[in-house]
N, C-alpha and C positions, 0 to 999 in steps of 0.2 A: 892364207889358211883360215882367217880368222872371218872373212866374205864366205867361204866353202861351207863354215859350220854356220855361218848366219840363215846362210840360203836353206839348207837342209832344216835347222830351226823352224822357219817361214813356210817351208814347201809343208813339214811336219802340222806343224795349227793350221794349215788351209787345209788341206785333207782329215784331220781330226774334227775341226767345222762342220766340213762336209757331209762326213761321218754322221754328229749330230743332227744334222738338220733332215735327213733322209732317216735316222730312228724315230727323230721323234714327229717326226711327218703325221698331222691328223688325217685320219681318214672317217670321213663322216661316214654315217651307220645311215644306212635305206630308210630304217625306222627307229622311233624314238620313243620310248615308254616312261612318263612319268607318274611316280607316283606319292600321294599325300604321307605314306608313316611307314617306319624302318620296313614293320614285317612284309608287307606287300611289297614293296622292294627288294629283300632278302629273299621272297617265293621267287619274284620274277628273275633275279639271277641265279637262282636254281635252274630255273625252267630253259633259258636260254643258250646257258654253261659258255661254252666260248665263242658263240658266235658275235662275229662281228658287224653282222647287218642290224644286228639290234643294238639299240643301248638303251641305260635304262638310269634315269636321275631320279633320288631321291629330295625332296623339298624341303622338307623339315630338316631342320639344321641339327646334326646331333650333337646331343646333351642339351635341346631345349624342351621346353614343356610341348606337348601335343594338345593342349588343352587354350592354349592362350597366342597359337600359332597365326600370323594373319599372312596373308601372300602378300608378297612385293612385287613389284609391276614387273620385275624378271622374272618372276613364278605365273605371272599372270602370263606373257608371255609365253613362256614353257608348256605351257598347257592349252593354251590357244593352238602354237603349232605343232603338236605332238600328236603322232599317228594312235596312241591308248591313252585316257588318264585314268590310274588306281585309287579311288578314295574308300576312306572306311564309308562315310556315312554315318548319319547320325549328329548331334551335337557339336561333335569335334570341328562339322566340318558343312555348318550351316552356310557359310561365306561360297559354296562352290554353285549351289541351285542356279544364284544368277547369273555366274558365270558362263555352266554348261548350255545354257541359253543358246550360243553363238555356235555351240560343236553338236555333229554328228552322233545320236544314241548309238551306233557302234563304234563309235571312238571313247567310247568313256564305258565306267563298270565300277561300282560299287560292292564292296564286300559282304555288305549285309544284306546283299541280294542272293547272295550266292549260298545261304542256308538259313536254317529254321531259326529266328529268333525266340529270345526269350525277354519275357516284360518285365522291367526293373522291379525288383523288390523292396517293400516297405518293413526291412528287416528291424526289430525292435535295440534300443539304441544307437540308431544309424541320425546322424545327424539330419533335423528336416529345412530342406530348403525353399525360399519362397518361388514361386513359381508363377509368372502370369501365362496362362495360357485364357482359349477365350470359352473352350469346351471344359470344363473340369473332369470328365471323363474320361478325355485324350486319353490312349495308351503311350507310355512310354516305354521302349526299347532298349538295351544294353546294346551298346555299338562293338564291344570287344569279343567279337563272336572270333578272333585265333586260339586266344590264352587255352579253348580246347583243342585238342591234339587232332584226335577227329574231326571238328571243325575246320584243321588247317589242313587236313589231307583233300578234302572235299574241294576247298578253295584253291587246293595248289592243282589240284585234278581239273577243274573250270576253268583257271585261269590260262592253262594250257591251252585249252581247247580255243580259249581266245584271241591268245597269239599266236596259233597257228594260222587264224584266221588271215593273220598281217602278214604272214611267208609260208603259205602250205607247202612249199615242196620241203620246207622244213617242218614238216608234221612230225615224222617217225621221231625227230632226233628232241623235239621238243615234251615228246609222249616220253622217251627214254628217258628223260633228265629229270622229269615230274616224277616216275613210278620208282628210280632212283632215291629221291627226296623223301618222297612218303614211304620208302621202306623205311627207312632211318628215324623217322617220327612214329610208325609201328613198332620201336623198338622204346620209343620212349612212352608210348604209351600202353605198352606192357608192362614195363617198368613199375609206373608212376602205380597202375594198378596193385602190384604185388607190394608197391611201397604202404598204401592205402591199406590194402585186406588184412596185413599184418601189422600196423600201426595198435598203438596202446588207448589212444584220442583220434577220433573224427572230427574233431574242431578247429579253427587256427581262428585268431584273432589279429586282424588286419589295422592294424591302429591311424587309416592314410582313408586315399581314394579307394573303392574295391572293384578293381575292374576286374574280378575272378569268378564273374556270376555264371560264366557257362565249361571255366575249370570243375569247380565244387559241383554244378549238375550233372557234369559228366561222370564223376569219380563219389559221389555218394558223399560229399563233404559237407559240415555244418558251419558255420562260421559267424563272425562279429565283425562291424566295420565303426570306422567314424565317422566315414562318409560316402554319399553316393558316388556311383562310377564315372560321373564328368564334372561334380562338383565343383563350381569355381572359387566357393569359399570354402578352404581348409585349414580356419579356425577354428577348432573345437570350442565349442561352449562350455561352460562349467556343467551342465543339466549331460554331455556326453563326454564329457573326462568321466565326473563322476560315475556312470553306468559301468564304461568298461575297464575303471580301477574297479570297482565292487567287482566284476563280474572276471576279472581276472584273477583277484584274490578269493574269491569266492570256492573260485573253479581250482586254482592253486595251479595254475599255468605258469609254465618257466619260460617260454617264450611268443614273446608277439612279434606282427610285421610291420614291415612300411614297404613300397615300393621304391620300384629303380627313380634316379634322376629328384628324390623326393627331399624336402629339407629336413624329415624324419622329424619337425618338432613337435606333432603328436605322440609319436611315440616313446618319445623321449620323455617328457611331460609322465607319460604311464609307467614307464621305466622307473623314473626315479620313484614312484610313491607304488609301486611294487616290488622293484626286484626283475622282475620280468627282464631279459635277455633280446636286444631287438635283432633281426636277422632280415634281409631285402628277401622281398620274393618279387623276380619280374615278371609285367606282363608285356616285354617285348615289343610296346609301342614305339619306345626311343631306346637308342642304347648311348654310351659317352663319344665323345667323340675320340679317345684313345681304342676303343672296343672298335668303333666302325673300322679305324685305318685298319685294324685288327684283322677285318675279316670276321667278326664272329655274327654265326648266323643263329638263328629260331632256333635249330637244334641245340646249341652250346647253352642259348638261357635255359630252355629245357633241362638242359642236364644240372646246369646248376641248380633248379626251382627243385629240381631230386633231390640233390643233397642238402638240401634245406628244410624242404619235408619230411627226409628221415629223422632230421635231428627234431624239428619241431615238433613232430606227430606222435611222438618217442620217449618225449623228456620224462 
């Protein structure tokens, strides 16, 4: 009796085994999309929804800086043989020029190709940093062309058109998933609008990096920063502490920011020698790495950046 119930035991985990091994069977994907930061990631599984000839890896490690991110020779990799790579462009992401060297100009795509930039500003009390360039004229560029809504309809609408490229008979279903996407972002950016027109203050005071230069131009917003949009020192000086305590108490502002992922010690610093209330406003570059397992996409920081603005824009 006791052999009877061993055997059936035995037969029972080799077929449970079995079981597993045929679930969790990899099946590689035809093509492979990588890309350099959350949001472009997050469009690109918009865009593809469940198909499974695509896949799509994100690089940057969430909950780390976007700003200080170097590739590891498995990223190096990754993007050697990857049928698209997604990079912003810009600063962030100077290390990739020599890279793309070796690949295909339609296997690679840049975001800040994909609409009208805007030239960083030399916003008064913005911390200034040293800069060797060899032209002093050079223009500089904001690399964070999603943070506007419009911006990321545009981009999710292009980006489509580029991976259909990689499976056109999958066009129709790639167009459906994009115009899906960007409904949902038309909702936020009607939103953000009625949030704005009827707000008390058109101001927000960002007390971090300010990577909100083509939010605020889109929605009619005025703003204060500490620091430029890729700054790698985000040390505040005592010459911009002190500005934007004055210029918070000044203004009699109950609430300032910091961005996601950020150690908030600027604003903390303003907090305590005002009062001021600090509240995160993201720009969706990185999210934590509890948010990714999460599932949460551009839409969800959008919504939260809403009710953040109510309150901020309001107090």
């Amino acid at each position: 009796m006791f052999k009877k119930i061993l055997l059936v035991i035995v037969v029972m985990i080799a077929l449970t085994g079995c079981y597993k091994k045929s679930k969790n069977k990899v099946i590689k994907a035809k093509y492979n999309i990588v890309t350099s930061n959350y949001v472009s990631y997050d469009f690109v599984r918009a865009i593809i929804g469940d198909n499974r000839d695509i896949s799509v890896k994100l690089l940057l490690k969430p909950g780390s800086d976007p700003h200080i991110y170097e590739p590891s020779s498995d990223d190096i990799v990754s993007i050697k043989e990857s049928s698209l790579f997604i990079y912003t462009g810009g600063d962030s992401d100077v290390w990739v020029d020599k890279l793309l060297k070796e690949k295909k100009k339609d296997q690679s795509i840049k975001l800040t190709d994909l609409v009208k930039l805007s030239e960083e500003e030399k916003k008064e009390g913005i911390q200034e940093e040293d800069h060797d360039h060899n032209h002093q004229e050079e223009k500089e560029y904001d690399e964070h062309v999603w943070t506007s809504p419009v911006n990321a309809k545009i981009i999710i609408s292009k980006l489509s058109e580029k991976i259909s490229a990689l499976d056109a008979s999958k066009k129709a279903d790639f167009s459906k998933n994009a115009q899906k996407y960007i409904r949902k972002i038309d909702s936020i950016d009607k939103e953000i609008r009625s949030v704005v027109k009827n707000a008390k203050t058109k101001t927000i005071v960002v007390a971090d990096r300010f990577p909100f230069l083509y939010f605020v131009k889109e929605y009619g917003l005025d703003y204060r920063a500490a620091f430029a949009d890729c700054a790698e020192d985000t040390e505040a000086s005592t010459k911009t502490l002190s500005y934007l305590v004055d210029y918070v108490k000044r203004n009699k502002i109950s609430y300032i920011l910091k961005i996601e992922l950020s150690t908030g010690k600027t604003a903390k610093a303003i907090s305590d020698e005002t009062g001021a209330k600090v509240r995160v406003l993201n720009s969706a570059h990185n999210i934590t790495a509890d948010d990714f397992e999460k599932g949460v996409t551009y839409v969800d920081i959008m919504k939260e950046n809403i009710k953040v603005l109510r309150t901020v824009l309001n107090a």
